[in-house]
N, C-alpha and C positions, 0 to 999 in steps of 0.2 A: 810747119809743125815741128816743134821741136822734140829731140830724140830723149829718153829716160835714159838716164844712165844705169848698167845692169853691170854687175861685176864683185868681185868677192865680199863689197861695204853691203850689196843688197840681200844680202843672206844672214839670219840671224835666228838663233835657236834660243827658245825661251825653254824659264824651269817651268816646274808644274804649277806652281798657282799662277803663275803669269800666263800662262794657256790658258786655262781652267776660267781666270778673269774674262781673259778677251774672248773668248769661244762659250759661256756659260750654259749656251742652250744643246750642245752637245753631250753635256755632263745632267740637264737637269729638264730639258727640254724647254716648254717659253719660260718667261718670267716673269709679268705681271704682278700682280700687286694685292695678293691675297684673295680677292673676292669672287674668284674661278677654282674648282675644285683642284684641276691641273696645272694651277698653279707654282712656280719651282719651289715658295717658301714650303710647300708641303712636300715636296719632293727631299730637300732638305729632311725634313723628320723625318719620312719613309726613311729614310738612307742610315738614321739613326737609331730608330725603332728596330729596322730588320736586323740589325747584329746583337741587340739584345733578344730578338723571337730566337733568335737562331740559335743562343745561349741555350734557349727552352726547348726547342726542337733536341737539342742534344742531350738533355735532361739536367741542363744547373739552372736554380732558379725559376721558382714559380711566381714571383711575382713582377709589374713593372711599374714604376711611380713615372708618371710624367703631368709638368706642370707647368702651364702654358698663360702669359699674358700677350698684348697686342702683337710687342717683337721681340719676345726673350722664351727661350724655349729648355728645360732642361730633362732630362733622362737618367734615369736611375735604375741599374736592374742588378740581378743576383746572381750573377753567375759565378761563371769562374775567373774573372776580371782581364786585362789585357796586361799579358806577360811586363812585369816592370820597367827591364832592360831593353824593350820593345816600344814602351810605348809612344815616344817623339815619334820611333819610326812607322808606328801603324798609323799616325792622326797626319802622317806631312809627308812621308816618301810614297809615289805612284807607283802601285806596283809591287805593295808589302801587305801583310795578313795573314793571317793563320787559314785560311779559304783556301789555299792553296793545295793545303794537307788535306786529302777527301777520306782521310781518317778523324781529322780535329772536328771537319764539319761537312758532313756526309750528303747532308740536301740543303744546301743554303740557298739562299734568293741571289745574293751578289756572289761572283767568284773573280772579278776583275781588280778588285785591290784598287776601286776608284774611289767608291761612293762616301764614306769621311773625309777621305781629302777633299771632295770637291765643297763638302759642308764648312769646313775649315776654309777652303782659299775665298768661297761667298761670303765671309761670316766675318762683321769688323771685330767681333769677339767671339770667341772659341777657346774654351775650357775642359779638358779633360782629365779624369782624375781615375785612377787602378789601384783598388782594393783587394789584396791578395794574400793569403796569408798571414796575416799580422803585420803587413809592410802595405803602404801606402805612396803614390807620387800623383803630385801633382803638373800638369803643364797651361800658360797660358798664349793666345796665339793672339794678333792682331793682322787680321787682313790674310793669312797665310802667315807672318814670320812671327819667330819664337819674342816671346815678350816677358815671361816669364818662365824659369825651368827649374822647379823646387826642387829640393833632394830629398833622397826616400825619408821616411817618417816610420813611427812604431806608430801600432793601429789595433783597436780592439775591436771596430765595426768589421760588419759583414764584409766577406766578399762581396766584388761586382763591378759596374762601371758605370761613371756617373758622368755627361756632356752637358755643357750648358753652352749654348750660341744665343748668337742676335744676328742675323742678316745685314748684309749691309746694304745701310741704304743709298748710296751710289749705286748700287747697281738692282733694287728693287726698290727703286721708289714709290712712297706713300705706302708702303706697304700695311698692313695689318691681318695678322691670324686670327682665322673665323675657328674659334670652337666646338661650332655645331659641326663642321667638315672635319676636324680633328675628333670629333666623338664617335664620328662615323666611321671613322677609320678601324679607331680602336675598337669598335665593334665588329668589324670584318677580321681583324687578328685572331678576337676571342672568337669566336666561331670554327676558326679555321686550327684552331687551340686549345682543346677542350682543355676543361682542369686550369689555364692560365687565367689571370687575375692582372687584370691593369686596371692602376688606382689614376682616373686622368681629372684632375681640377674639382675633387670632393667626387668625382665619379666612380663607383665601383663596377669594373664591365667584369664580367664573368659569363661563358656560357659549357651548361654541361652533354646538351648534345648534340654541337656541332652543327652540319647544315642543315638538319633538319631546326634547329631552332633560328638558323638564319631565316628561310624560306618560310617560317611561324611568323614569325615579325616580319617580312615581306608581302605577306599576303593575310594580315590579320584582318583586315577589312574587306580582303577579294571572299565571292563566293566561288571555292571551287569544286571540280567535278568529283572528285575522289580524294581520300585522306593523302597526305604529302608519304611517299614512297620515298625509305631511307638505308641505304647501302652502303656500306662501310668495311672495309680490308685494311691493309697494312699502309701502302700505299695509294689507296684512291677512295674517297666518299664522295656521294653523290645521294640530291634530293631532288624529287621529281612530283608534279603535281599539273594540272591543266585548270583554268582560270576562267573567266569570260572575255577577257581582252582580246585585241585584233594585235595580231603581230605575236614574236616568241621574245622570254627577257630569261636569258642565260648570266649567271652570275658565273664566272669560272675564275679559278685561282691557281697555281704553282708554286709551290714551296713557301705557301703561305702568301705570297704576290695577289694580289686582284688584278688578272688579267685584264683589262677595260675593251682591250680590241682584240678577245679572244686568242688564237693560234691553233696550231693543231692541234691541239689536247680538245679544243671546245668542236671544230671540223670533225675530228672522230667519233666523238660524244656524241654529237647528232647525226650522225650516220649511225653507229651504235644503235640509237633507240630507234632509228627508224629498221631497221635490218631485225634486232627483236621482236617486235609489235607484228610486223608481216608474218615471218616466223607461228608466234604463237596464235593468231588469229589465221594464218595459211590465206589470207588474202592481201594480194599486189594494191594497196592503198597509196593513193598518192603522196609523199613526202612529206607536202605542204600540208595536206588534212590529219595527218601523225602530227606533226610538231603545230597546226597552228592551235593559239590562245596557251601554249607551255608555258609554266614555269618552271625552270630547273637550275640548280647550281651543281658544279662538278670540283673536287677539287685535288689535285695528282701532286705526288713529293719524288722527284726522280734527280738523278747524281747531273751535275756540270749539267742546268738549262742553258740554253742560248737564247736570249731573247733578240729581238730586233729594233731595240735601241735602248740606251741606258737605262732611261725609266721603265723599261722591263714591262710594257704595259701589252704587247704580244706575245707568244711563246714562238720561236722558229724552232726548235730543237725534234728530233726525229725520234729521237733514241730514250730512252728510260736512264742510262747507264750503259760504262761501257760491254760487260755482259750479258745486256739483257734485252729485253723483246723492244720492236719499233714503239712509240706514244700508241699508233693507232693499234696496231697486235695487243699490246696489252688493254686498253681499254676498251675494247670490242671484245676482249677473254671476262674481263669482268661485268661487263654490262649484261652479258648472257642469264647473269643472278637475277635480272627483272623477270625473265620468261619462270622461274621455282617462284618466284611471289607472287606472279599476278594469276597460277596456275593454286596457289596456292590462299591466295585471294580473290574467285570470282564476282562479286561483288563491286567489285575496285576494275578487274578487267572487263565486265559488264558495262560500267560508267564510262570505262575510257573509250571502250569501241563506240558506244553513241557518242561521247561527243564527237570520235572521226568522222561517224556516219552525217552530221547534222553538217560537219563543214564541208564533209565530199558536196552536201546535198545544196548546200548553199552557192557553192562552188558551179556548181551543173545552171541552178537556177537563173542565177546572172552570165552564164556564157552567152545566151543570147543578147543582152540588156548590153555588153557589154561590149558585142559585135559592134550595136548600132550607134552608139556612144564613142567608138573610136572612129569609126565611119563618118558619126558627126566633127568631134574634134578637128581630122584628118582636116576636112572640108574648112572649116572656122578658121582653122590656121593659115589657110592661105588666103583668105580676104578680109580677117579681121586686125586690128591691131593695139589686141590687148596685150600681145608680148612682144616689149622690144628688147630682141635677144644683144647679147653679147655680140664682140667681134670674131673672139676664141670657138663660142657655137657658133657663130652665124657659118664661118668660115671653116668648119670643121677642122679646125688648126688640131694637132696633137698636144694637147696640155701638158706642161711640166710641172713638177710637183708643186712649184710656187704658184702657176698659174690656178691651180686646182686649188687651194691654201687661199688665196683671193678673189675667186670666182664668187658672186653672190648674185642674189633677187632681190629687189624691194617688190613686197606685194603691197599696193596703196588704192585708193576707193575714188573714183571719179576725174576727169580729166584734166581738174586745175593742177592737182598734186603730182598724177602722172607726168600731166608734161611739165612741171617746173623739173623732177627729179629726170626725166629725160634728156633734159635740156642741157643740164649740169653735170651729168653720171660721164665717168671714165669708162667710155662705150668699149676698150678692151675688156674688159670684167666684170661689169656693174647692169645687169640686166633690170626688167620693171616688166610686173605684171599688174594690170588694171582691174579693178574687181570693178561690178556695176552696182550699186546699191547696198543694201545692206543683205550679206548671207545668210544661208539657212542654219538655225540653230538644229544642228545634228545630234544632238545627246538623245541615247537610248535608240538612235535609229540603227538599222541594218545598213552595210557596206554598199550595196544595189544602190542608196541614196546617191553615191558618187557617182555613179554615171546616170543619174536620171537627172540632176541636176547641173545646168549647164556650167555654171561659173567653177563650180566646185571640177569636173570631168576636164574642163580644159585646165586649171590651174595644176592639178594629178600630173597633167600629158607634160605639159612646159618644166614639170621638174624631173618628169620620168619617173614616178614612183609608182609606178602602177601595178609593179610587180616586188614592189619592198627598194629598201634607199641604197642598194649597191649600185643603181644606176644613177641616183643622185647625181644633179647635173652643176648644182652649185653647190660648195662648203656653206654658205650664208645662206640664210631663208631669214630675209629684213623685215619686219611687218612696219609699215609706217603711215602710221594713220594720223589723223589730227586729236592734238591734246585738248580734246572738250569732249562731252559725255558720249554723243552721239560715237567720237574715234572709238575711246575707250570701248561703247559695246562692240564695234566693228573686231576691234583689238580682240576681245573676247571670243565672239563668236569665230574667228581665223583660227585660233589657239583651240576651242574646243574640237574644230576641223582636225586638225594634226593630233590633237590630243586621244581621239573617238577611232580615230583611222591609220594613224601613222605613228605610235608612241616613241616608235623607235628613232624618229625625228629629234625629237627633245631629248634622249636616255642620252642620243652620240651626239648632244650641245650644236646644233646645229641651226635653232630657232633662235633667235633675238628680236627686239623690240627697239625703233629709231628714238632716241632720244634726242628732238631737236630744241632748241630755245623757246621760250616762251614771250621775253620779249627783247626790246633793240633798245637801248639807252646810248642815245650818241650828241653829241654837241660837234662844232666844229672841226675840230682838236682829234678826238677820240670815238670811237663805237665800243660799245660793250652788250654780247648778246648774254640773256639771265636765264637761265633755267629752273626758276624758282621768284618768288615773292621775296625771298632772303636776299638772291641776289640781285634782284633790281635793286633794293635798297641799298646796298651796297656800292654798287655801280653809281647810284645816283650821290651818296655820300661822293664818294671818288672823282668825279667828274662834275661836280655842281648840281644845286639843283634847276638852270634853266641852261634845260637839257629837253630834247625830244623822246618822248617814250612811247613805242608802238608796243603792242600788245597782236603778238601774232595770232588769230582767231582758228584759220586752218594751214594746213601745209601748202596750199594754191597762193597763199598771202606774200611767204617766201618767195623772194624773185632768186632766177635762175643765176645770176651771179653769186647771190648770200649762201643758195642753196651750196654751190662749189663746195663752202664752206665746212658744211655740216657733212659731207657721205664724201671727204676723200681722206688724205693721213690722220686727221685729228678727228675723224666720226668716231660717237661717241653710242658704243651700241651695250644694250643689255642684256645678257645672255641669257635665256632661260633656261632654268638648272630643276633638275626634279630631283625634290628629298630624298635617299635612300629610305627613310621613315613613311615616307607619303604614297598611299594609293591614286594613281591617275583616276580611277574610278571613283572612288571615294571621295577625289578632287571637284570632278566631272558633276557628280548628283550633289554635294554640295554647292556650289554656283550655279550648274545648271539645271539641275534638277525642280521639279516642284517648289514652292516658297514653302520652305521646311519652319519650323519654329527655332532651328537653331541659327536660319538664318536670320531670320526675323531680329533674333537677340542679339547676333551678330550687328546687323545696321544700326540697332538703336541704340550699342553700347559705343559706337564705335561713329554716333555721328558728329559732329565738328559744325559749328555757326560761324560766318565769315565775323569777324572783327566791325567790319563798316559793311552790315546787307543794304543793296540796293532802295530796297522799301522802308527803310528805316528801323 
């Protein structure tokens, strides 16, 4: 074996966009290709939106223009612009900003003097421009370096700061900006911004009051138990309300941030309202029948946060400020204000204590049911085999974070599919659970269903969720059924399972659907597998037309070689994402609900005649 050479040639220090290049997912997190919320191109904006909120948080500029096609993204706000003589250095040196000053900006989201730069070194084009006083400069960047650098200008427009980027595409290929996820954004701003006004793509977002109109439009289709309770101080608002859902959907935010994976601001919050609720009712209730079916948003503005990791999408930070009370001290001081409202409101406190009573009651009900069901499980698991675990479970290995990041399930229907994807799966991480026939459509039932029903109780146990998804034993939940009608409803009827029972499955993007080929187009020479009718034609253009064309019927048809294919680096999965606009419930009694007339209209507007039918 021969030895590396290590010595002073092997050491080498890059600048900041050359880092920021090769390292991009420490600056932005993954990177992808637009069609994931968390996606980086959206991190990108974030990064450029928050220093105009922050403008507004300080009070210059109420308004923001942003206008957005596929891959060109630009920003316009009113503030008080970036200092002139500054500004090459604020959009290109790591480690510059006016953030610094916790006079200039008191509760900002970023304080790291990262997140433009790292917009700029991603970015084949990068544009910034500082409106300030009757003086105006322009800068243009390609890739990170200067490519243009205008001299100042007389200027009769507003103050403010105007960015235009495009991502580059080397390093987010295929990329494209979904609008509907940019709209949603800008609706969490204005929410969390009363009084502000972002004008986005002919869109006027405006809201006047705050979470309580967030959690309006969250829950416009929920019935809930009692009107949405709304609290609001200097630093902290919160809205509170309890739903019919199974599971709690906490919206929490930080200096304007949507926390996505909570932190201790959201840990406190619900400790908070269960420690009140006990309080003013003077009965020791269990936690889970307090918080279950909640809906609540919380949202806290406190000096230098600390998040834990650039995307800011946790809060680690203890502290308010350097003088002032722990996260949890103070929001356990304010949350005291629910017991003067609901005291003050019995009506509303009436409502809420039944519904703890009805989940204690429900709770009680199934402890027995649920004895016997894991009793049964317990038993199943050791002489059946419908789960063929991992290496990483089988072996109770300790996971590393990439392991945990890769770990997944395919759940598939019958024995041909299970064993081709057995046969084929990267047995360190790639686990298979067998369903037997076609599932029970669970809509509108009671939780008891899942252990009365066998397939549904052991599928629960195999992912650990039995007690909610912290125990989640895969990052992936595969559903891979066959693409003909009969998969499709199976497809269905699994999603309404998770959907009815486990929301918080889908909310933390952890459900996807197997997207494999539909058919094989190969000649001698070449194979080409098509996922579509377009692409077979294409394929068969490509490759002649006297070619072999299989048409795979189910996933058992796939041989355990092809399969390789399809579930290792180039598997091709579809994530299932739930609207912020969309009620799961409302989702639920539409599809599976009774045959409504809206769906009716739905089918008939919306049906499709094959080109060449069968029958002529």
């Amino acid at each position: 074996m021969s030895k590396v050479k290590y010595d002073e040639s092997s050491i080498r220090s890059l600048d900041w966009k050359e880092h920021i290049r090769l390292r991009p997912g420490m600056y932005i997190g993954k990177l992808g290709n637009g069609s994931s919320k968390d996606d980086g191109i959206y991190i990108l904006l974030k990064e450029i939106i928050d220093n105009s909120i922050d403008e507004y948080v300080m009070g210059y500029g109420k308004t923001i223009d942003i206008k957005v096609n596929d891959s060109r993204a630009v920003i316009r706000d009113y503030g008080r612009g970036i200092p002139i003589g500054k500004l090459v250095d604020c959009v290109s040196k790591i480690n510059t900003g006016g953030k610094y000053d916790s006079k200039a900006f008191q509760k900002s989201v970023g304080l790291n003097g990262v997140g433009t730069k790292a917009v700029n070194a991603l970015s084949e084009i990068f544009i910034a421009k500082t409106i300030r006083d009757g003086k105006t400069k322009e800068v243009e960047f390609h890739n990170g370096e200067i490519f243009v650098d205008n001299d100042v200008e007389s200027t009769s427009i507003r103050n403010g700061t105007k960015i235009i980027f495009k991502p580059d595409t080397k390093i987010f290929s295929g990329f494209k900006f979904n609008p509907d996820f940019i709209l949603e954004q800008a609706w969490n701003y204005a929410y969390l911004n009363s009084g502000l006004t972002i004008n986005f793509n002919g869109n006027k977002v405006f809201s006047k009051n705050g979470l309580l109109d967030l959690l309006s439009k969250k829950t416009a289709s929920e019935k809930l138990e009692y009107p949405i309770i709304h609290l609001k101080d200097k630093d902290i608002e919160i809205a509170i309300s309890h739903g019919a859902q199974y599971g709690e959907d906490y919206y929490s935010f930080v200096n304007g941030q949507y926390t996505t994976q909570g932190g201790t601001h959201l840990a406190a919050f619900k400790e908070a309202i269960v420690k009140v609720v006990r309080d003013f009712f003077k009965k020791d209730y269990e936690a889970n029948d307090i918080r279950s079916s909640i809906i609540a948003s919380i949202s806290i503005k406190i000096q230098n946060p600390v998040f834990e990791s650039q995307t800011k999408t946790k809060l680690g930070s203890n502290d308010m400020g350097p003088k002032g009370p722990t996260v949890r001290i103070f929001i356990n001081d304010f949350i005291k204000k629910l017991d003067d409202y609901l005291h003050k409101n019995p009506t509303t406190a009436k409502n809420l204590q039944n519904k703890i009573l009805r989940s204690e009651k429900e709770r009680k009900d199934m402890a027995g049911i649920k004895k016997l069901a894991n009793k049964r499980a317990k038993k199943a698991n050791l002489h059946n085999k419908k789960l063929r675990d991992c290496h990483y479970h089988f072996n109770n290995a300790k996971l590393t974070e990439q392991d945990r990041l890769n770990s997944c399930i395919f759940i598939t229907e019958g024995d041909s599919a299970s064993g081709s994807i057995t046969k084929s799966r990267n047995v360190d991480y790639q686990a298979v659970f067998s369903l037997r026939g076609k599932p029970l459509n669970t809509f509108g039932l009671r939780k008891k269903v899942v252990y009365e029903n066998e397939e549904f109780n052991l599928l629960q146990h195999a992912l650990n969720i039995e007690n909610g998804i912290n125990g989640l034993r895969y990052n992936k939940i595969i559903i891979a059924t066959d693409a003909d009608v009969d998969g499709m409803h199976i497809r269905l009827l699994i999603l309404t399972f998770f959907l009815q029972f486990f929301p918080d499955l889908i909310k933390n993007n952890h459900i996807y659907i197997l997207d494999t080929p539909l058919f094989r187009v190969r000649n001698k020479k070449e194979t080409i597998y098509a996922y579509s009718e377009k692409e077979k034609n294409s394929a068969i253009d490509k490759i002649g037309k006297n070619c072999e064309i299989t048409r795979f019927k189910g996933l058992g048809e796939i041989s355990p070689s092809e399969f390789k294919l399809f579930i290792g680096d180039q598997m091709k999965l579809i994530p299932l994402e739930k609207s912020e606009n969309t009620s799961i419930q409302s989702t639920l009694s539409y599809f599976m609900g009774k045959n409504t007339p809206d769906r009716q209209e739905f089918i008939i507007n919306n049906l499709r005649f094959e080109d060449n039918p069968i029958d002529g």
